[in-house]
VMD Tcl script that draws the C-alpha trace (Angstrom):
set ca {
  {-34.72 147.28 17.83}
  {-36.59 145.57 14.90}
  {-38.36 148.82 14.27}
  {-35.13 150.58 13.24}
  {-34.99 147.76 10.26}
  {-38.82 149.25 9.42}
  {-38.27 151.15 6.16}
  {-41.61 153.07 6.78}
  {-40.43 154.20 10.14}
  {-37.14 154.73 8.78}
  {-38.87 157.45 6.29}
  {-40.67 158.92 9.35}
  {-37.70 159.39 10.98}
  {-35.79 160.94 7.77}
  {-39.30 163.20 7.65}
  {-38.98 164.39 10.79}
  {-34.93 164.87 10.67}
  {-35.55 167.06 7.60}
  {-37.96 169.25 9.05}
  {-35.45 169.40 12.11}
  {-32.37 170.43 9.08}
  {-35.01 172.92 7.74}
  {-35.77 174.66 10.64}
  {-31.95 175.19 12.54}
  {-31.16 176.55 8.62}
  {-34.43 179.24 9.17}
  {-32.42 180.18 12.16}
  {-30.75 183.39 10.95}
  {-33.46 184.56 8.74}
  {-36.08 184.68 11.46}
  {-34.15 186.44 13.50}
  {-33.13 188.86 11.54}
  {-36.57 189.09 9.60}
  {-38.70 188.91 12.32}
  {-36.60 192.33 13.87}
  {-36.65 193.81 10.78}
  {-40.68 193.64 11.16}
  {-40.62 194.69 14.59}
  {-38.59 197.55 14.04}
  {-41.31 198.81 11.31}
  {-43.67 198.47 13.57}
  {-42.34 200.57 16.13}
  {-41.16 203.36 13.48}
  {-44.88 203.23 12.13}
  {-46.12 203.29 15.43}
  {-43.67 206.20 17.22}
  {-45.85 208.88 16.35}
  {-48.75 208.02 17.72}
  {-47.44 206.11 20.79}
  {-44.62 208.33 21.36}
  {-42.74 205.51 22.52}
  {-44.49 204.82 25.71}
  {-44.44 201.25 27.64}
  {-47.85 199.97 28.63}
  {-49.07 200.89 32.18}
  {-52.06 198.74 32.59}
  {-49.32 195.40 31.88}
  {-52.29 194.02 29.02}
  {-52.42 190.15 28.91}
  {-54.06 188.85 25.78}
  {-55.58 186.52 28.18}
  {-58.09 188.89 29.57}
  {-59.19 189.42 25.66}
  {-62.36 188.62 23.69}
  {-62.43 187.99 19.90}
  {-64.81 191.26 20.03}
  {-63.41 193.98 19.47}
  {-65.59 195.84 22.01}
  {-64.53 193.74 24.44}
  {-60.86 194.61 24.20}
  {-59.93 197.27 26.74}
  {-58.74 200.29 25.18}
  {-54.72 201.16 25.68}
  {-52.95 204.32 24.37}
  {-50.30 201.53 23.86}
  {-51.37 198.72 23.30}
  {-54.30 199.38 21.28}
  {-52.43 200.72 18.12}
  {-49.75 198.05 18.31}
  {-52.90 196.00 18.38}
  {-54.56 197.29 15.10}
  {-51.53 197.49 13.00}
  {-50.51 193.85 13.81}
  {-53.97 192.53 13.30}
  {-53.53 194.76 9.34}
  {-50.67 192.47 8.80}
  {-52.84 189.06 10.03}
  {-54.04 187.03 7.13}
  {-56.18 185.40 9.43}
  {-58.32 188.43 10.93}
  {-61.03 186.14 12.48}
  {-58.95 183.52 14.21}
  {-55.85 185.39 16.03}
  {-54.67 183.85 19.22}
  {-54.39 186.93 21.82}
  {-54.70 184.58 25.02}
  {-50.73 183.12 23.70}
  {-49.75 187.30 24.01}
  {-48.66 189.39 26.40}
  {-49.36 192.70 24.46}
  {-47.35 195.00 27.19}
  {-43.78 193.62 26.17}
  {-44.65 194.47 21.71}
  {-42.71 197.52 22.06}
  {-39.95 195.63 23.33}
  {-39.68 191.71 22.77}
  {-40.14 191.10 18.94}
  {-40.92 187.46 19.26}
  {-43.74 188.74 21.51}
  {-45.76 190.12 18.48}
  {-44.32 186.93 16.21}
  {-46.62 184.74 18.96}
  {-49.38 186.73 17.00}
  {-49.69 185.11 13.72}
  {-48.16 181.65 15.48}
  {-51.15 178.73 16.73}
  {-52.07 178.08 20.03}
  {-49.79 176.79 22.57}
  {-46.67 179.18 22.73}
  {-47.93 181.27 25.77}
  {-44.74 181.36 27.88}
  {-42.37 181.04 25.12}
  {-40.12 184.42 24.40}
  {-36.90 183.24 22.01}
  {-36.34 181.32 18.82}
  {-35.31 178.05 20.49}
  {-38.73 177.72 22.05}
  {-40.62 177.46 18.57}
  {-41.08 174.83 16.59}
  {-41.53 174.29 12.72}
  {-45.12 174.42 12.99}
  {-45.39 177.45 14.75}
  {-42.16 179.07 12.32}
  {-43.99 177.51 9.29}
  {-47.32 179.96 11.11}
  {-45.11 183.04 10.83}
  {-44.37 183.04 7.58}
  {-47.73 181.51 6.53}
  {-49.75 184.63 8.44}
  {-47.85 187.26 8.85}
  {-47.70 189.92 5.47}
  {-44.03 191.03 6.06}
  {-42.83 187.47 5.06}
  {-45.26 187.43 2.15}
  {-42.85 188.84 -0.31}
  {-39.71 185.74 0.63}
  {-42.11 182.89 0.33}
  {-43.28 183.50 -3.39}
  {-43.90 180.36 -5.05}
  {-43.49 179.59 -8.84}
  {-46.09 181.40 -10.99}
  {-47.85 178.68 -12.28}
  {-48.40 177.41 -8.40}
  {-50.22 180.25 -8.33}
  {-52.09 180.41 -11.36}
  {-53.06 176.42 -10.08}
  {-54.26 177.83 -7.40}
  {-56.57 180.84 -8.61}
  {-57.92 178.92 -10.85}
  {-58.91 176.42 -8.77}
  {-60.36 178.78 -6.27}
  {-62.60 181.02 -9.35}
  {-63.90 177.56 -10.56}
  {-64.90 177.50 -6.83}
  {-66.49 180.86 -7.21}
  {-68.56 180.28 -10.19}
  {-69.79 177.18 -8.37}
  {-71.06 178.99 -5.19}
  {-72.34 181.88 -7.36}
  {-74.64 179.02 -8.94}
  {-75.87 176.93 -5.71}
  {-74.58 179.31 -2.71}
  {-75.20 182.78 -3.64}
  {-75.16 184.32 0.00}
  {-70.98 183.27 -0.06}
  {-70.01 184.81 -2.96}
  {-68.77 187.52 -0.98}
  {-66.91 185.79 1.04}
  {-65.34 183.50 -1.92}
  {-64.18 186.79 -3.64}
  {-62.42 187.52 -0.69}
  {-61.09 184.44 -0.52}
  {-60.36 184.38 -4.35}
  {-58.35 188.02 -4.35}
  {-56.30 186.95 -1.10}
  {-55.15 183.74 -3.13}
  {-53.33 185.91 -6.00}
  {-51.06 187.48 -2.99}
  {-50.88 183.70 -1.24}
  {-48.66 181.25 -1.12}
  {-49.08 178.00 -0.99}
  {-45.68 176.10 -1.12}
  {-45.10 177.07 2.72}
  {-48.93 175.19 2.91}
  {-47.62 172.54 1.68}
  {-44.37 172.02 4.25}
  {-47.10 172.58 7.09}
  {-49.21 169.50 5.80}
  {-45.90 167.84 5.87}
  {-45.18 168.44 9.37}
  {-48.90 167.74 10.07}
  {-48.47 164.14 8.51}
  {-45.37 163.45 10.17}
  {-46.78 164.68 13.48}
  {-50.16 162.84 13.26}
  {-48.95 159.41 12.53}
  {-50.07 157.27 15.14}
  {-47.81 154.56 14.59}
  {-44.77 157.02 13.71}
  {-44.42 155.49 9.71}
  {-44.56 156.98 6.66}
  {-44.84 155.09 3.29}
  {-41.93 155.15 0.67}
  {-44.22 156.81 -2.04}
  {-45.34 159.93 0.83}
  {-41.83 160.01 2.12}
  {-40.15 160.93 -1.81}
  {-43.16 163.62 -1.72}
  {-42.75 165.22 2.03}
  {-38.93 165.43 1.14}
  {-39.24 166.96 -2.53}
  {-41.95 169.93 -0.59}
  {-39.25 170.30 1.72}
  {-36.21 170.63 -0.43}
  {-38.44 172.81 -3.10}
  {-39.43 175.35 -0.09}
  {-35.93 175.33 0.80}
  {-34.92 176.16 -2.75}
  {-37.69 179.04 -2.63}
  {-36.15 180.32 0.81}
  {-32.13 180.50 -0.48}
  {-31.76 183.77 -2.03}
  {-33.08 185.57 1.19}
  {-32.04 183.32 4.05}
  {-28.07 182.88 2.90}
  {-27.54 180.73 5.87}
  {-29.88 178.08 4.21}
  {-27.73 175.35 3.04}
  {-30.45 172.44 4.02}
  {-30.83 170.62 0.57}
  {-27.35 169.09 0.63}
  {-28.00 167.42 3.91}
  {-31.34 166.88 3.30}
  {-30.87 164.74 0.13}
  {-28.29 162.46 2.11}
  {-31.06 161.59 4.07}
  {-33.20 160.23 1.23}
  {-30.23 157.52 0.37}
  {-29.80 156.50 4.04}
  {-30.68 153.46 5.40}
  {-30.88 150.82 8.35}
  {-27.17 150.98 8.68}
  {-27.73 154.51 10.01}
  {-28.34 153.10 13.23}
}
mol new
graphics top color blue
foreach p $ca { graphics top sphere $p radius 0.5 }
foreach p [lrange $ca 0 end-1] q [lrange $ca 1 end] { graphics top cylinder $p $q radius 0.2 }
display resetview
């Protein structure tokens, strides 16, 4: 019991409560966001796959990253192709975790798309947890426009990223492709959501479950400030109240 009188595990704990508050107050949002996706999906699709269920039952598991290698399906194919347009992360998608049969029909199905490894047999929102929520939003387009940070976030973080740019154009000339790319995606990015993931990531990571007073008033401002970003679309958000009466609590809470 002398840990629970451990202020630095006390903060992990608060940490990891937050991100718990955080997540039950996405709740409502995914849901209804991540329908609201799959329903444009299958209205931008209907033409072209007139509706039709998938009759060779296509497990993501039997994919390659090459495209070649991919089996064609009337079905699955352009469900396939219009997901991967609204991927961030083109080169690193997880098809194994999908069972591409059941897009037309289980919406959390194509969410598993732009979520990381490890969420194979998992179908509802219970089953998901911050990281792979915090994934979502992070790679998938259609959530782009809700997690907008501040504009001078962003200008931060073009700047920082052309500076980059100018560098490789001088020593690394055969990337400056490649760090244009990067450079034009960072003026639609985000980076506040970013920042909640490293949070988790800390937390997570810790291998002796603390977290120091000084990280702790950080992790819990990134939390509250993505909250604050989150409120005007997700009306069921009310975490920052509760989260800030975790801050003030201490070994008396147990």
């Amino acid at each position: 019991m002398s840990r629970f009188r451990d202020g630095n595990y006390l903060n992990w704990l608060k940490t990891t409560e937050s991100l718990h508050t955080l997540r039950v107050g996405l709740r409502s949002f995914l849901e209804n966001e991540t329908e609201t996706y799959h329903r444009f999906l299958k209205e931008t699709l209907s033409s072209c796959t007139k509706d039709a269920m998938c009759k060779m039952k296509c497990d993501g598991k039997m994919w390659h990253k090459k495209p070649f290698q991919i089996p064609e399906c009337e079905v699955c194919t352009p469900w396939r192709v219009l997901i991967l347009a609204n991927h961030t992360s083109k080169g690193l998608v997880h098809w194994k975790e999908c069972f591409p049969h059941l897009w037309p029909t289980e919406k959390w199905e194509v969410a598993k798309v732009y979520m990381p490894q490890g969420h194979r047999d998992h179908r509802c929102f219970d089953q998901f947890d911050i990281a792979a929520l915090l994934n979502l939003m992070s790679k998938c387009k259609h959530f782009h426009e809700f997690v907008k940070d501040q504009q001078i976030n962003k200008d931060q973080q073009i700047n920082k990223v052309n500076h980059y740019s100018d560098y490789t154009k001088l020593h690394y000339p055969q990337r400056i492709n490649k760090v244009n790319h990067y450079s034009d995606y960072t003026k639609l990015h985000y980076p506040q959501i970013n920042k909640v993931t490293r949070v988790r990531n800390c937390v997570m990571h810790s291998p002796d479950s603390t977290v120091a007073q000084s990280d702790f008033e950080l992790f819990l401002s990134t939390i509250k400030t993505f909250a604050l970003l989150l409120q005007d679309h997700a009306p069921d958000l009310k975490t920052r109240p509760q989260i800030d009466k975790l801050s003030v609590l201490s070994a008396t809470w147990f």
